[in-house]
PLY file of the C-alpha trace (Angstrom):
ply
format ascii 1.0
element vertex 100
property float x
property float y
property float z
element edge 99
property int vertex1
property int vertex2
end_header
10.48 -7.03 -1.13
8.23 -6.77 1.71
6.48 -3.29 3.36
6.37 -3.82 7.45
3.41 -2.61 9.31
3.75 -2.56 12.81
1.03 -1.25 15.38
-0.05 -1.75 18.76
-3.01 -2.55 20.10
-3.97 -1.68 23.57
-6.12 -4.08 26.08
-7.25 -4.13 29.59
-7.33 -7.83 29.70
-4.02 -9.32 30.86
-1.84 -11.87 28.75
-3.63 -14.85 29.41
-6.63 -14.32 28.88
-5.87 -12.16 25.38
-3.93 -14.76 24.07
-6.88 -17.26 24.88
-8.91 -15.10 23.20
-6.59 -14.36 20.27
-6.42 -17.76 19.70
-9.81 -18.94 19.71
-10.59 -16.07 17.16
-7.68 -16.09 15.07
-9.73 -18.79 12.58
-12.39 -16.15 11.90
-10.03 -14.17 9.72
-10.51 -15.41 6.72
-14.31 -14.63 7.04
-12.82 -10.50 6.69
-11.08 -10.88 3.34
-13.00 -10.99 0.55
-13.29 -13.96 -1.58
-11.99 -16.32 1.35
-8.76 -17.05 2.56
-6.93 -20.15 4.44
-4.99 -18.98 7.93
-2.24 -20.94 9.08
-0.63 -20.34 13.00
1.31 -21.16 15.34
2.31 -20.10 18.88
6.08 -19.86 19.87
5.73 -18.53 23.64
3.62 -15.43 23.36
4.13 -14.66 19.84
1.79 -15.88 17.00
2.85 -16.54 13.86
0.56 -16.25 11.14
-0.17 -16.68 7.28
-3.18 -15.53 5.45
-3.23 -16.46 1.95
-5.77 -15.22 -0.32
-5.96 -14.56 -4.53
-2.60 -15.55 -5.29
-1.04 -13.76 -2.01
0.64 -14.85 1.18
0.73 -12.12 4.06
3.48 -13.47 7.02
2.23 -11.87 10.39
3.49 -12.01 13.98
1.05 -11.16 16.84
3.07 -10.52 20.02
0.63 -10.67 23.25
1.68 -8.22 26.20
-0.26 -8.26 30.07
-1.40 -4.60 27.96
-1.36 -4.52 24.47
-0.73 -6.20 21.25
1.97 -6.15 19.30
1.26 -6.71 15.63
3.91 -6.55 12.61
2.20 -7.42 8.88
4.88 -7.93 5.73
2.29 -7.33 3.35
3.79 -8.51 -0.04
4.63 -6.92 -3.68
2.01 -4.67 -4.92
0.37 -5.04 -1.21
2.83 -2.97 -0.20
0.93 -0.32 -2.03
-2.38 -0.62 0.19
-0.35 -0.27 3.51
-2.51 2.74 4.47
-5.75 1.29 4.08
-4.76 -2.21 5.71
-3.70 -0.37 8.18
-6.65 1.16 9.22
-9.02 -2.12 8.33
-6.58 -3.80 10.85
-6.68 -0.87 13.37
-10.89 -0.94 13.06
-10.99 -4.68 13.10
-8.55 -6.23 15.91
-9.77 -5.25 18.44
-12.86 -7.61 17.67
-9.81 -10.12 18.49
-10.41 -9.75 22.23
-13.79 -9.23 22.77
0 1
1 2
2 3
3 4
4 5
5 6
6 7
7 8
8 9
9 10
10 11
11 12
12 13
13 14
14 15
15 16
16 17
17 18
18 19
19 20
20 21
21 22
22 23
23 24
24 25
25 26
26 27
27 28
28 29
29 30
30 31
31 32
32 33
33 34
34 35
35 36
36 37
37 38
38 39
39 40
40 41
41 42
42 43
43 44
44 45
45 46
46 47
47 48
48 49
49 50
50 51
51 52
52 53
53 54
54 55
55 56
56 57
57 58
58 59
59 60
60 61
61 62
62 63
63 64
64 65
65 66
66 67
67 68
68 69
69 70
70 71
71 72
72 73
73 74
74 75
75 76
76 77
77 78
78 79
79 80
80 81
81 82
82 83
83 84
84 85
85 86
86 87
87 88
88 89
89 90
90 91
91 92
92 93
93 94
94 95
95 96
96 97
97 98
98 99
């Protein structure tokens, strides 16, 4: 059983050029966990489909990009579940890095 987070997150910068810049950052993601991680993704159309996998977990991710926002929904897992809250907010503090 998985627990769904799902979250917006607003930008000014159009859909083309956030998704360029989602995608040339999305391989600096594993540099946030700790410990390491390997990222997988792949683009179909304007949705990003992601794995992070890290100390015996895999976290499926979808990152839909909008002319004015993201669209991000995290199935975090098991005991993840658990740290929803506080993965929450490290992902609200963090992705916005995404399109800077």
């Amino acid at each position: 059983m998985t627990t769904p987070i799902r979250m917006d997150i607003p930008h000014q910068l159009g859909r083309d050029a956030a998704r360029a810049r989602v995608d040339a950052k999305i391989g600096k993601l594993a540099g946030h966990i700790p410990g390491g991680a390997d990222v997988t993704h792949r683009w179909e159309g304007d949705t990003m489909h992601f794995t992070v996998a890290a100390m015996g977990q895999q976290v499926a991710s979808r990152l839909t990009v909008f002319a004015d926002r993201l669209h991000a929904e995290i199935d975090l897992p098991g005991l993840l579940g658990m740290l929803a809250g506080p993965i929450r907010a490290a992902v609200e503090r963090e992705a916005p890095r995404l399109l800077k």
